[in-house]
C-alpha positions in Angstrom: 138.7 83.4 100.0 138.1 84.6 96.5 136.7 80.8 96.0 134.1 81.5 98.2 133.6 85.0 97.6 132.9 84.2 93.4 130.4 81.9 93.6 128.4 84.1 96.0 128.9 87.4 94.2 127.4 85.2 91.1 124.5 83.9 93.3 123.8 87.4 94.2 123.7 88.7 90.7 121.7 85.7 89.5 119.3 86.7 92.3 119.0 90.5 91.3 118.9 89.3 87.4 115.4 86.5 88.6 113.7 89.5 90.5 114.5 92.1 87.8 112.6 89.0 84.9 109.7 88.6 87.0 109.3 92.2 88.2 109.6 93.2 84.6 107.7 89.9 83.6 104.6 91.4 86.0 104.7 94.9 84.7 104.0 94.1 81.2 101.3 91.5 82.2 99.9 94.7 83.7 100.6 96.7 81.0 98.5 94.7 79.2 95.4 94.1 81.1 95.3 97.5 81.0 95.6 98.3 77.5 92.9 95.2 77.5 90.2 97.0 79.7 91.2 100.2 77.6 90.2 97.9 74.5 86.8 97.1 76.6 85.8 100.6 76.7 86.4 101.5 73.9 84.3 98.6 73.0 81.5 99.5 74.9 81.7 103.0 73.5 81.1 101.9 70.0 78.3 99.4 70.8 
């Protein structure tokens, strides 16, 4: 039983760990564009 059980309860954390990466991964690539359109108008304000 606890053969079974392992390998799942490690599938289920590798699964939790991937969405954590990308969610994480998509934040700071949105974090970014909007420090870069920040940057754009500020830009925009000194021209």
């Amino acid at each position: 039983m606890t053969a079974i059980a392992n390998p799942l309860g490690h599938n289920v954390k590798n699964a939790i760990c991937n969405v954590a990466e990308t969610w994480k991964f998509w934040f700071l690539k949105q974090k970014v564009r909007l420090d870069f359109s920040k940057l754009h108008q500020v830009n925009y304000l000194v021209v």
